[in-house]
C-alpha positions, 0 to 999 in steps of 0.5 A, a space after each residue: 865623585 865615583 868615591 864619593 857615591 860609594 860606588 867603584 867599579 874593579 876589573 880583577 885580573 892575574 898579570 905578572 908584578 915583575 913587569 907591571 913596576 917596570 912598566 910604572 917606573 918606565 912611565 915615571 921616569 920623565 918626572 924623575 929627570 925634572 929634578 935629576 933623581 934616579 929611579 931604582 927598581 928591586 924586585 924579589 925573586 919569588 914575588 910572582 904574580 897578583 889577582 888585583 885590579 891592574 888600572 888601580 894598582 898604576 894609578 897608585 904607584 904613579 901617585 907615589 911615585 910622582 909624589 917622590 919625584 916632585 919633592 926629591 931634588 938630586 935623588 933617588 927614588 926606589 921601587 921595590 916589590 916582595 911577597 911576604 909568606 902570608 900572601 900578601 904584595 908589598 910595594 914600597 916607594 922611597 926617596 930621599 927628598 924632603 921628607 915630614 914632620 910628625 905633625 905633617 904625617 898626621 894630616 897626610 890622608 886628609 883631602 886637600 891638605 898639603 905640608 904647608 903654605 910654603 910646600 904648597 906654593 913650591 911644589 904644587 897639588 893638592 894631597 887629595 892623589 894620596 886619600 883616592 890611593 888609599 881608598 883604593 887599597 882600602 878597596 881591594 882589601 889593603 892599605 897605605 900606610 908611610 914613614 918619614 923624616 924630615 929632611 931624610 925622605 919618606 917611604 910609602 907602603 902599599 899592601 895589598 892580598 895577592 887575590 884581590 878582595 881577600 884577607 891574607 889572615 882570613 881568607 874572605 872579603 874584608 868586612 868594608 864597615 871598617 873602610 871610610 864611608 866612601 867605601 860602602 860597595 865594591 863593583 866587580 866585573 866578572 872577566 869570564 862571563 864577559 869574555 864568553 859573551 864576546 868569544 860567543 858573537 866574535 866569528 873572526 878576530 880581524 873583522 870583530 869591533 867591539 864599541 865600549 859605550 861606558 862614562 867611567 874612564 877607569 871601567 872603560 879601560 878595564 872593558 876595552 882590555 878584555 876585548 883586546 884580550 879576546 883579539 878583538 878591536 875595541 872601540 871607547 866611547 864615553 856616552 851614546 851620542 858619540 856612540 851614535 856618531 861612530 856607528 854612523 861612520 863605522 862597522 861595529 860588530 857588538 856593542 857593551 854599553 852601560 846604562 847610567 851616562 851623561 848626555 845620552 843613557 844607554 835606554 836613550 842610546 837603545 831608542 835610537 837604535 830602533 829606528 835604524 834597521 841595519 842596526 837593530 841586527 847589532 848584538 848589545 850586552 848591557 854591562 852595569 851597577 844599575 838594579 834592573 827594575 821590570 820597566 828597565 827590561 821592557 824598555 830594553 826587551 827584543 834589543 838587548 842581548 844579555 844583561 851582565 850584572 856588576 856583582 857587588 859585596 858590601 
């Protein structure tokens, strides 16, 4: 629905490549074992590290290689990453399962399309992991593209800029008119704003609890990551009742909140916060995608300690 909306939240950050295929292939591995296949990491020696979002590229590799796993029988499955001397990151996952046909490949990125009724019934799913993973790229300034056989196996190829957002051949933010609609705004959160916010209230690490009040499950990792970065303890909630409910049992000691969330908003969630006294002393930053309009800021004014923009390019 995100998608759909034209509206996704990215948490760029530099981690190592080497370790996060590790990490993916790790995770795969029990799906792999299911049809008794082999996973098979390459990794490069200049390959290095990348400027991306680090939730994003998970879930796409995982696609792929769960795709590989489900319809490879016997198997192997391989993993490989390289940088080219543009800059740009290649991923490339290939099997040797039942790969397609060109008629097949054709339909691939279409939501909700399979190879056919017969794939279907055996090995499940939808196809629409395939279209989010190639909005995704899309997104972060890349793309999916793959070859196949029928019979011999298919290859997925992720490329993505080694700096998220930019061009390798151009060296600025691709021009998202390109993308599908459903691409119209990329959010970013800005990690060193966030970070001196958190550094400025945590006095001690081992006492400091960070309540991340966010509906997005993607962004909420992402805010929960720079808190533990901070040393920091991070406590996810998905909207304001709930947030309500772990401060009633609980010390917290900041409070990031987004404003857009079911069930109880972030406005609803600072109204409650006015009538508990002892509450009212908790430090709130308001991180979100909303366009804060002058009654936005009188309901929140004498309670919210700083507002942090989800910067956007469209």
């Amino acid at each position: 629905s995100k998608i759909e909306a034209g509206k996704m939240t990215f948490y760029p950050e530099t981690f190592d490549i080497d370790k996060i295929i590790q990490e993916i292939a790790d995770t795969a591995v029990p799906l792999s074992e299911k049809n008794a296949n082999l996973i098979n990491i390459i990794s490069h020696e200049n390959v290095g590290e990348i400027h991306t979002d680090q939730t994003k590229l998970r879930q796409i590799l995982l696609n792929l290689l769960s795709n590989s796993c489900k319809f490879t029988e016997k198997g192997t499955i391989t993993l490989e990453a390289k940088r080219l001397p543009d800059d740009t990151i290649v991923f490339e996952v290939r099997d040797t399962g039942i790969g397609m046909t060109p008629e097949q490949l054709a339909k691939l990125f279409q939501p909700f399309t399979q190879a056919d009724a017969s794939t279907s019934r055996k090995y499940g799913g939808t196809g629409l992991g395939l279209v989010i993973s190639r909005k995704f790229c899309q997104m972060m300034g890349g793309d999916i593209t793959v070859k196949s056989e029928e019979g011999k196996g298919s290859e997925f190829i992720v490329k993505l800029p080694a700096k998220f957002g930019y061009s390798a051949q151009t060296d600025r933010l691709p021009d998202l008119k390109t993308c599908p609609e459903t691409c119209a705004e990329v959010l970013l959160i800005d990690r060193e704003r966030l970070s001196a916010v958190i550094k400025k209230y945590c006095k001690d690490t081992s006492q400091f609890h960070v309540l991340v009040a966010e509906d997005d499950p993607a962004t909420r990792e992402m805010l929960c990551r720079i808190v533990k970065k901070e040393g920091a303890s991070a406590i996810p909630v998905e909207n304001g009742r709930i947030a309500l409910e772990y401060m009633s049992k609980f010390r917290v000691s900041l409070i990031l909140l987004d404003l857009m969330m079911p069930e109880m908003d972030g406005f609803q969630f600072v109204e409650e916060i006015r009538k508990h006294e002892t509450w009212q002393k908790i430090p709130i930053v308001v991180i979100t995608a909303k366009d804060i309009t002058d009654e936005d800021k009188l309901r929140l004014n004498g309670y919210v300690e700083k507002i942090l923009q989800k910067g956007s390019y469209s």
